[in-house]
Jmol script that loads the backbone (N, CA, C; Angstrom):
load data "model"
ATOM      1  N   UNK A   1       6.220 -17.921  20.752  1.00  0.00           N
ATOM      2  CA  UNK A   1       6.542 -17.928  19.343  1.00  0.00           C
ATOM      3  C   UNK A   1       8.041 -18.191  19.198  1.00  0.00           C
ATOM      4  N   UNK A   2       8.741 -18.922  17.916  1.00  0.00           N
ATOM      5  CA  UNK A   2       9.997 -19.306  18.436  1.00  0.00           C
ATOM      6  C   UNK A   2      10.552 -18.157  17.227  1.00  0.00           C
ATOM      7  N   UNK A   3      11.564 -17.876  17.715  1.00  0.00           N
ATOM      8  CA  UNK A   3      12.429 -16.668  17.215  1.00  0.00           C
ATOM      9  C   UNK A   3      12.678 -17.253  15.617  1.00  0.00           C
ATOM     10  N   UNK A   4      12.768 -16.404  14.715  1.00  0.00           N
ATOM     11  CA  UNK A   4      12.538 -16.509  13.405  1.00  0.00           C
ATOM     12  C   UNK A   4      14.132 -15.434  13.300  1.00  0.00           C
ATOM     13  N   UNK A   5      15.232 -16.381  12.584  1.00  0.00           N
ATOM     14  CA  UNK A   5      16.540 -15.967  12.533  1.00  0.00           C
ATOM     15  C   UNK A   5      16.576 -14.963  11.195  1.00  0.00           C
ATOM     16  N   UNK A   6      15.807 -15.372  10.418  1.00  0.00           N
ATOM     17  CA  UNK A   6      15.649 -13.810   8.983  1.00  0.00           C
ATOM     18  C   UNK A   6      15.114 -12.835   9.583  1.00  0.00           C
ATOM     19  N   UNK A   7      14.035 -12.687  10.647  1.00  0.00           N
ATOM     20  CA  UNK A   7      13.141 -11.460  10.624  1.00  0.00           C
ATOM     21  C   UNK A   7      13.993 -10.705  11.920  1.00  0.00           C
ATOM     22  N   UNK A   8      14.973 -11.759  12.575  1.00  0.00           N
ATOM     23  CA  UNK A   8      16.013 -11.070  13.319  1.00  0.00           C
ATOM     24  C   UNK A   8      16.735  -9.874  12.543  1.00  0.00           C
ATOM     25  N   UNK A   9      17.714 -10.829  11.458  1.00  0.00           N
ATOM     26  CA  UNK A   9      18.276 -10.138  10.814  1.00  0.00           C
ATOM     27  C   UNK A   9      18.012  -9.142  10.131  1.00  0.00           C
ATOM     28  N   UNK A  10      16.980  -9.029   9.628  1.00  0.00           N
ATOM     29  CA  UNK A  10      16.192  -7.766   8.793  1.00  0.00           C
ATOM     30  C   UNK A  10      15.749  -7.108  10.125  1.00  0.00           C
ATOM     31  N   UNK A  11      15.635  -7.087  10.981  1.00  0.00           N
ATOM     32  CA  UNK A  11      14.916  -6.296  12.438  1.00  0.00           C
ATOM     33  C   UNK A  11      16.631  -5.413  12.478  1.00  0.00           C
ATOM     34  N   UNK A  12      17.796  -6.126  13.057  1.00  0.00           N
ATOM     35  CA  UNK A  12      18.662  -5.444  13.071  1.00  0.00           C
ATOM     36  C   UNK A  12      18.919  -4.705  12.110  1.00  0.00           C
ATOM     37  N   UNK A  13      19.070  -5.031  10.773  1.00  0.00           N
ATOM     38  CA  UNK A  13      19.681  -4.177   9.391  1.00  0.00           C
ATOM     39  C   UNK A  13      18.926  -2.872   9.555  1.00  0.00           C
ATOM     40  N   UNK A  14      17.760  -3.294   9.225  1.00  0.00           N
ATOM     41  CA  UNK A  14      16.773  -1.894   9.800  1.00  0.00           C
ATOM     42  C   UNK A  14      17.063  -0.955  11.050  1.00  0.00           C
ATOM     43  N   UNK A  15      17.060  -1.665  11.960  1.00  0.00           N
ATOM     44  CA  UNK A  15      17.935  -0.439  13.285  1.00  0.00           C
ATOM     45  C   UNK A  15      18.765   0.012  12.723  1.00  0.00           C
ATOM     46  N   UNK A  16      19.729  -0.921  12.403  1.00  0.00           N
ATOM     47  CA  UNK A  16      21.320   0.062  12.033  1.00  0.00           C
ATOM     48  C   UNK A  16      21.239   0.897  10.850  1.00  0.00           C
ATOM     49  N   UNK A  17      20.847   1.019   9.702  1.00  0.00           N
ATOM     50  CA  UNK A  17      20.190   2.372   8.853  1.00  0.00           C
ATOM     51  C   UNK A  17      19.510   2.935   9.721  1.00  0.00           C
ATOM     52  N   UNK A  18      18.796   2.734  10.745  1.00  0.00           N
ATOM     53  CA  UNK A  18      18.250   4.209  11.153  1.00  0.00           C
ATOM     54  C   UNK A  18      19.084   4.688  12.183  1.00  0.00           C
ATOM     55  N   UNK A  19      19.894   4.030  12.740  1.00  0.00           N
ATOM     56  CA  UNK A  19      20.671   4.548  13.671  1.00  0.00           C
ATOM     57  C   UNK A  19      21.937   5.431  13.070  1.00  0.00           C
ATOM     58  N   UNK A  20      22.027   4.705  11.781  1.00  0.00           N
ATOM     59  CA  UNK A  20      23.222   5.323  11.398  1.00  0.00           C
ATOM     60  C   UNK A  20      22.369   6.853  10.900  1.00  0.00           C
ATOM     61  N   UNK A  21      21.095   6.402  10.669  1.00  0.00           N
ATOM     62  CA  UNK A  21      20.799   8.373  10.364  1.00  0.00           C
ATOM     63  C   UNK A  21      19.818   8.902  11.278  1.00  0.00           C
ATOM     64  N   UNK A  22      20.825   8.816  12.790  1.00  0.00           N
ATOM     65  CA  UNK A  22      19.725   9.604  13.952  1.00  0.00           C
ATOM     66  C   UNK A  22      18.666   9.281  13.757  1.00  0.00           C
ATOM     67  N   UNK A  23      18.065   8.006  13.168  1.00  0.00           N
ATOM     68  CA  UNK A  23      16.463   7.627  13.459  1.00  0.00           C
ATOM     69  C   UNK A  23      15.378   8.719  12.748  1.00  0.00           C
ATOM     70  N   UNK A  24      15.902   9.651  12.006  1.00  0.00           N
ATOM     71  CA  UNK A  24      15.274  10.429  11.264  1.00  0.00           C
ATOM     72  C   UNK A  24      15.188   9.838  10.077  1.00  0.00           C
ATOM     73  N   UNK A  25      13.607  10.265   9.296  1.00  0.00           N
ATOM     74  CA  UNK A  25      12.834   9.538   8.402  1.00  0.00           C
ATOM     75  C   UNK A  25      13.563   9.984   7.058  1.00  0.00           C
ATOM     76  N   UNK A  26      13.288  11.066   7.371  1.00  0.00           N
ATOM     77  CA  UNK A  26      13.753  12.106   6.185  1.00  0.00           C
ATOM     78  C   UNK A  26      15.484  11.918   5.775  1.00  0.00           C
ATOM     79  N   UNK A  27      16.396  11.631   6.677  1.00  0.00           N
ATOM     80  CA  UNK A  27      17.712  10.913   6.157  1.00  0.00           C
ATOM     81  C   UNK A  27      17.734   9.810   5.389  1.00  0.00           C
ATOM     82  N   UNK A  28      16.866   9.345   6.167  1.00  0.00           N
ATOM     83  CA  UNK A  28      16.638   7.601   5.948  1.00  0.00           C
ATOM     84  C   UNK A  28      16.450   7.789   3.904  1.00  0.00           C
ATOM     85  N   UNK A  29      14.950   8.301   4.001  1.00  0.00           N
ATOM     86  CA  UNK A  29      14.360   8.371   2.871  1.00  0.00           C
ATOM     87  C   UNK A  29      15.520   8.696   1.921  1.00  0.00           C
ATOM     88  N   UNK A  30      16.123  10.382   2.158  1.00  0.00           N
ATOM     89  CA  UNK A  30      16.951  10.404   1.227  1.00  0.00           C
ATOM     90  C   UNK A  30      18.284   9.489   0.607  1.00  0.00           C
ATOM     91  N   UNK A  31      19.043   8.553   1.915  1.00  0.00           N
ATOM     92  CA  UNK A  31      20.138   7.893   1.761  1.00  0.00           C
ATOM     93  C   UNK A  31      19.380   7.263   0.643  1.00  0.00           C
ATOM     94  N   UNK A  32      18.162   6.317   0.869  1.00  0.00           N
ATOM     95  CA  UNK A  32      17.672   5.304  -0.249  1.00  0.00           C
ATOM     96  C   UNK A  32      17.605   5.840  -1.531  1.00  0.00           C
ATOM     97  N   UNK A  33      16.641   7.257  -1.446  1.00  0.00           N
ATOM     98  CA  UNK A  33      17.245   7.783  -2.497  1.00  0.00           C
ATOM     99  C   UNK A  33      18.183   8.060  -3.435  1.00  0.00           C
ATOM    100  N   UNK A  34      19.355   8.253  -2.709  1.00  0.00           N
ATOM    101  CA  UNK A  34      20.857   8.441  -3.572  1.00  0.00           C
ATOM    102  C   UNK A  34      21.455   6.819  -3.828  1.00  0.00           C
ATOM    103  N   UNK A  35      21.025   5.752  -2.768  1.00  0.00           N
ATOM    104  CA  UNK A  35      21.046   4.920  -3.094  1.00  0.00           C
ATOM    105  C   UNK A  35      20.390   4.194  -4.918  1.00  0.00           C
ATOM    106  N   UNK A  36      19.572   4.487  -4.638  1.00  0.00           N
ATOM    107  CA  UNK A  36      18.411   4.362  -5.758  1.00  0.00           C
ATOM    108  C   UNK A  36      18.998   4.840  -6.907  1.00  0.00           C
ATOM    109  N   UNK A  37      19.567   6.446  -7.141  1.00  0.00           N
ATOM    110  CA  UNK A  37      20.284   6.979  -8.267  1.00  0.00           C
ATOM    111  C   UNK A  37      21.329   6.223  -8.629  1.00  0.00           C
ATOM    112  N   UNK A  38      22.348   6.147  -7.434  1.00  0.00           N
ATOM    113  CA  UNK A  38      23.766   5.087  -7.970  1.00  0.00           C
ATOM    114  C   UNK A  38      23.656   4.259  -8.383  1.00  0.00           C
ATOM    115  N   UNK A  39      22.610   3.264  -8.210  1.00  0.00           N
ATOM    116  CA  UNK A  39      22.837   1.891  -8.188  1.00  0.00           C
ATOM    117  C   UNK A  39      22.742   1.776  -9.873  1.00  0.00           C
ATOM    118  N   UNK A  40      22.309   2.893 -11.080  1.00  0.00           N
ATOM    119  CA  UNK A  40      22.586   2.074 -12.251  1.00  0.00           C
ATOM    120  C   UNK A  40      20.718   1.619 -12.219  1.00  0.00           C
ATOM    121  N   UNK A  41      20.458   0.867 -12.028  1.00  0.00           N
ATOM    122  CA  UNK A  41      19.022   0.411 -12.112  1.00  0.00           C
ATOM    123  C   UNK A  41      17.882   1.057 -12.878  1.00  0.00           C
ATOM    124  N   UNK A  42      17.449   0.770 -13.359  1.00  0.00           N
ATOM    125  CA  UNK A  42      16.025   1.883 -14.069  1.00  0.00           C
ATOM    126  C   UNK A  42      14.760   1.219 -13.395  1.00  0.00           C
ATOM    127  N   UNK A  43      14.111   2.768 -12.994  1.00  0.00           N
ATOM    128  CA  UNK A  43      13.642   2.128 -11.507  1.00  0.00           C
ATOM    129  C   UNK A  43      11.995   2.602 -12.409  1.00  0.00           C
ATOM    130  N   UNK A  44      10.943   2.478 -11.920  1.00  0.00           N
ATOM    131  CA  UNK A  44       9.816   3.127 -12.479  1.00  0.00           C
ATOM    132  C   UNK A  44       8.791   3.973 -11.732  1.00  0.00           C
ATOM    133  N   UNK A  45       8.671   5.194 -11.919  1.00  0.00           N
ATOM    134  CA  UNK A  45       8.416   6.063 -10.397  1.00  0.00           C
ATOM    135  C   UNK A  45       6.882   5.527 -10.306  1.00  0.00           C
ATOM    136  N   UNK A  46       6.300   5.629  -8.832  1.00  0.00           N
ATOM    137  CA  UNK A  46       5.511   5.188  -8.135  1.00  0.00           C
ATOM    138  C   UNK A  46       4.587   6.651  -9.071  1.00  0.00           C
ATOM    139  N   UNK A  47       3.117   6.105  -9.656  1.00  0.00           N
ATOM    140  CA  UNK A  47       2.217   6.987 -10.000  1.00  0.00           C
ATOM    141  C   UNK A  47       0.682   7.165  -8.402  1.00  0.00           C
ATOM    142  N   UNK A  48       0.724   8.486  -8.218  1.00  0.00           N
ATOM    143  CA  UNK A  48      -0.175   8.767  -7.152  1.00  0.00           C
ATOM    144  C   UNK A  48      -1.738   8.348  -7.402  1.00  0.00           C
ATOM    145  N   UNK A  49      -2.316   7.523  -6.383  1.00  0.00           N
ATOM    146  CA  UNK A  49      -3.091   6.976  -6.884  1.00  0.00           C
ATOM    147  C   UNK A  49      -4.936   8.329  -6.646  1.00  0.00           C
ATOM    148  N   UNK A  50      -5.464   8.204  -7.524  1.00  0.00           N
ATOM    149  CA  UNK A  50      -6.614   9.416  -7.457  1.00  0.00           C
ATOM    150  C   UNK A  50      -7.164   8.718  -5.942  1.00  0.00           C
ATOM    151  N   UNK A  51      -7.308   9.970  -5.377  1.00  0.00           N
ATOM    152  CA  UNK A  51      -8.454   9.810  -4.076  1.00  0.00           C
ATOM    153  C   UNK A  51      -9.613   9.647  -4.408  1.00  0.00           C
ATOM    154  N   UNK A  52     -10.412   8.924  -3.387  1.00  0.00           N
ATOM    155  CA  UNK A  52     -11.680   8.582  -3.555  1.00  0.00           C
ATOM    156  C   UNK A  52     -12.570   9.198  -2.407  1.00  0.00           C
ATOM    157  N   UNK A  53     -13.456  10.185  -2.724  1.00  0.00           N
ATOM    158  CA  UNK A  53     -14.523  10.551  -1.720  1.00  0.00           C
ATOM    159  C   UNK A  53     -15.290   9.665  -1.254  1.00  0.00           C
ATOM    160  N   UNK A  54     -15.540   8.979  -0.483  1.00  0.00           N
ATOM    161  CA  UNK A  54     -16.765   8.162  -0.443  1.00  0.00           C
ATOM    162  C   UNK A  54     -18.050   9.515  -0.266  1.00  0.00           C
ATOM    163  N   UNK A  55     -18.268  10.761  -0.153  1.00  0.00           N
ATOM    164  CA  UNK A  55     -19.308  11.256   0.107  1.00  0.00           C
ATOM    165  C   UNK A  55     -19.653  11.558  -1.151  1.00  0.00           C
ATOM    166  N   UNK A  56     -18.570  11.670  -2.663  1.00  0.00           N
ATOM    167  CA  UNK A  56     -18.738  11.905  -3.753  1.00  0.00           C
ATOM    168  C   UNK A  56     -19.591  10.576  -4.192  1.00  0.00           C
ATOM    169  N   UNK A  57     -19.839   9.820  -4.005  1.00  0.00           N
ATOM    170  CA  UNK A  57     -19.710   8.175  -4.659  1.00  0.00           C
ATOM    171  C   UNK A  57     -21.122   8.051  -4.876  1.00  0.00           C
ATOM    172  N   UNK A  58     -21.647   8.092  -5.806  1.00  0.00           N
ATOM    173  CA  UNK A  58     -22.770   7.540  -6.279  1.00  0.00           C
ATOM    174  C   UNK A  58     -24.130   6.442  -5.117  1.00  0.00           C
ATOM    175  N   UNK A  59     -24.821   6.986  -4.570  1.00  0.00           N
ATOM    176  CA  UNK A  59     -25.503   6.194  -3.924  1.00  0.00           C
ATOM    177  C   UNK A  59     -26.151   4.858  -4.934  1.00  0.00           C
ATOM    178  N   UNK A  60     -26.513   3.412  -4.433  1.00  0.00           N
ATOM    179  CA  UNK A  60     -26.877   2.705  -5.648  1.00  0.00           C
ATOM    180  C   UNK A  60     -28.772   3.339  -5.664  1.00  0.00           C
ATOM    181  N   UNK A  61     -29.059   2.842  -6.378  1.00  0.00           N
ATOM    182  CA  UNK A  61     -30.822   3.712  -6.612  1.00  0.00           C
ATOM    183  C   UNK A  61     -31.469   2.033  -5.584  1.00  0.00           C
ATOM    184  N   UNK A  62     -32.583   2.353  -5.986  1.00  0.00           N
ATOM    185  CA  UNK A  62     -33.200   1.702  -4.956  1.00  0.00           C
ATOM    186  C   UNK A  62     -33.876   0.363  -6.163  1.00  0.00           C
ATOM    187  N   UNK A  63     -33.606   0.007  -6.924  1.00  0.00           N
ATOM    188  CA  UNK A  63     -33.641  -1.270  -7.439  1.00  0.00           C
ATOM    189  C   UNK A  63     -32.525  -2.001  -7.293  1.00  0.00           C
ATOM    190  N   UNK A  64     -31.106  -1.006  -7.329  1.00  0.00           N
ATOM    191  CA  UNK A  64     -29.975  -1.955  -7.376  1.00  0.00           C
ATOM    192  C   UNK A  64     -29.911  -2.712  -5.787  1.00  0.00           C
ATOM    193  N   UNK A  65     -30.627  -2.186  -5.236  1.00  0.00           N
ATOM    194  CA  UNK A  65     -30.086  -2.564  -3.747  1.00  0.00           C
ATOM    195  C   UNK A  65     -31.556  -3.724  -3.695  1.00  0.00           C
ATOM    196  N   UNK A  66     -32.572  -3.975  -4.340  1.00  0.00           N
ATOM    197  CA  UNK A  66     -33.204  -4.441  -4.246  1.00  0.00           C
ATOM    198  C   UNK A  66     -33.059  -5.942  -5.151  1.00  0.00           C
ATOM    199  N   UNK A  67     -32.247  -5.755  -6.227  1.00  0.00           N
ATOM    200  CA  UNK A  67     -32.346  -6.872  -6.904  1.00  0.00           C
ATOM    201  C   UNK A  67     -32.881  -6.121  -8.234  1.00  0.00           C
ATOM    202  N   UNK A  68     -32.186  -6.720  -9.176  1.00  0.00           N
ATOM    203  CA  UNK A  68     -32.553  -6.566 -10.635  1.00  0.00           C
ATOM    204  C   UNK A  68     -33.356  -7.635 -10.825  1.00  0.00           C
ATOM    205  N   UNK A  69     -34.246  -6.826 -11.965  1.00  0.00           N
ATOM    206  CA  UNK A  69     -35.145  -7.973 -12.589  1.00  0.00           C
ATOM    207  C   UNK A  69     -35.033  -9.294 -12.779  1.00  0.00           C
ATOM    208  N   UNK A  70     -33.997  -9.615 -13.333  1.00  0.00           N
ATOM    209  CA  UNK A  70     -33.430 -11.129 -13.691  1.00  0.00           C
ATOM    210  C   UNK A  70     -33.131 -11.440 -11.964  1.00  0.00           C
ATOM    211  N   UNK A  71     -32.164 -10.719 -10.831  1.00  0.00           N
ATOM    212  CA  UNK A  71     -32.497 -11.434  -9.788  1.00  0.00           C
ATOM    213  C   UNK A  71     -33.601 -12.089  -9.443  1.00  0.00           C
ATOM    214  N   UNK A  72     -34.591 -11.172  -9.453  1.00  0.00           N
ATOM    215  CA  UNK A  72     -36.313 -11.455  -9.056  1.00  0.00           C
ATOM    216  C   UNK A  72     -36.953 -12.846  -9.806  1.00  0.00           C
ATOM    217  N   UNK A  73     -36.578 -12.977 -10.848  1.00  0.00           N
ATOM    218  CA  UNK A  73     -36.920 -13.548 -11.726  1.00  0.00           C
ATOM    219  C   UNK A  73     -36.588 -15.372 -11.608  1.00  0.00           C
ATOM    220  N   UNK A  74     -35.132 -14.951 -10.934  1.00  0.00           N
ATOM    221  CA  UNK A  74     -34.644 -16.028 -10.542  1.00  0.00           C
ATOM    222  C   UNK A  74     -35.079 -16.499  -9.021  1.00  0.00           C
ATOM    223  N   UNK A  75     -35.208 -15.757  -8.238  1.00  0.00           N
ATOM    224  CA  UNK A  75     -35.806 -15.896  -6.576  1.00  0.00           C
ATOM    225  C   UNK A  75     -37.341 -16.531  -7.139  1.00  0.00           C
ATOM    226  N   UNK A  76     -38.174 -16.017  -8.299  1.00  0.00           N
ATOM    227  CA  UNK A  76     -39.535 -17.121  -8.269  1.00  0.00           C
ATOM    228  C   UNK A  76     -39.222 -18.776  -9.106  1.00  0.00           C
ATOM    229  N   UNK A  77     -38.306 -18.912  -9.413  1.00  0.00           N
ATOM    230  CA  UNK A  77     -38.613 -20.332 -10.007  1.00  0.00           C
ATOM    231  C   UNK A  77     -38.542 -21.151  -9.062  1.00  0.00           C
TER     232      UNK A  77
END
end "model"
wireframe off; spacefill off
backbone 0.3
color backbone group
């Protein structure tokens, strides 16, 4: 694969923020954070998205999995 000179550069930038915070996540996170406050910007907070059970989830009934009427209907012409 031939070396790709942006994904270099973004490969290093990235080391050096984490190096500059001992490779810990939680520095990391916060610098961006305070970053994030200074910068002036109006930012729009990330909303948590609802979990989904799949064991909660509605099984389909046993026509849907079979074909609706109008399917059927259409399989005889």
């Amino acid at each position: 694969m031939m070396p790709d000179p942006i994904v270099d550069e973004v490969r290093a930038i990235r080391d050096a923020i984490a190096k500059e915070h001992d490779y810990d996540i939680d520095a990391i996170f916060e610098a961006f954070r305070r970053l994030e406050e200074i910068s002036g910007r109006v930012t729009v907070p990330a909303v948590a998205r609802e979990s989904f059970d799949v064991h909660d989830a509605a099984l389909p009934d046993e026509g849907a999995a079979q074909g609706s009427t109008a399917d059927e209907a259409a399989r005889h012409r």
